[in-house]
N, C-alpha and C positions, 0 to 999 in steps of 0.2 A: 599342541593343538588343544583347544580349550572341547568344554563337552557342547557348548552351542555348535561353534563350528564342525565337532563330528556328526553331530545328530542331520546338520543339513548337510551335510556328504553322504551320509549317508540316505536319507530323503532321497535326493536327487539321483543317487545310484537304483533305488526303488522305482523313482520312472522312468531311470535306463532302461532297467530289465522289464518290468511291465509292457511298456511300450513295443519294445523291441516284441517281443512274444507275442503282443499281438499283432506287431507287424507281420511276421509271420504266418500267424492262425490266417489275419485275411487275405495273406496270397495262396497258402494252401488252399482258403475256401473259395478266393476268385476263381482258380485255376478249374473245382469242380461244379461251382453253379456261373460259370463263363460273365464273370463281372468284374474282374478283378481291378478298378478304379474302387467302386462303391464298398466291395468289401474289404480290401484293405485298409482306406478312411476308417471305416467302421470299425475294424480291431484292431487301429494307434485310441481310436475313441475310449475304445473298452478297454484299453490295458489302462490309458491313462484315468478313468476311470477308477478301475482297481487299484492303481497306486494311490490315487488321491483317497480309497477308502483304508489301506492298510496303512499309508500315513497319519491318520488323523484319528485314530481308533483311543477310546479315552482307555487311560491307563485305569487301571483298579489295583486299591489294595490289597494286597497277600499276606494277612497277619497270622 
């Protein structure tokens, strides 16, 4: 497996879990403020969100 090909496996593993997590957070938040359509939407949004900002984070030097 080349480093291209781990790097987007791993990416793509980033907004598995992101996602998932906030699939999560918005059924637990549906479930207490009685919406759970709009808040669930909302945190696949937000995970996916968060993934695409831990994805894309510029590398820096460490000399």
């Amino acid at each position: 497996m080349s480093k291209k090909n781990k790097k987007k496996a791993a990416e793509r593993g980033t907004y598995a879990l992101c996602m998932t997590a906030g699939l999560i957070l918005g059924i637990g938040l549906g479930a207490i403020l009685n919406n759970l359509l709009i808040t669930t939407v909302l945190g696949v949004v937000a995970g996916a969100g968060a993934a695409y900002f831990f994805s894309h984070q510029k590398k820096t030097d460490r000399h």
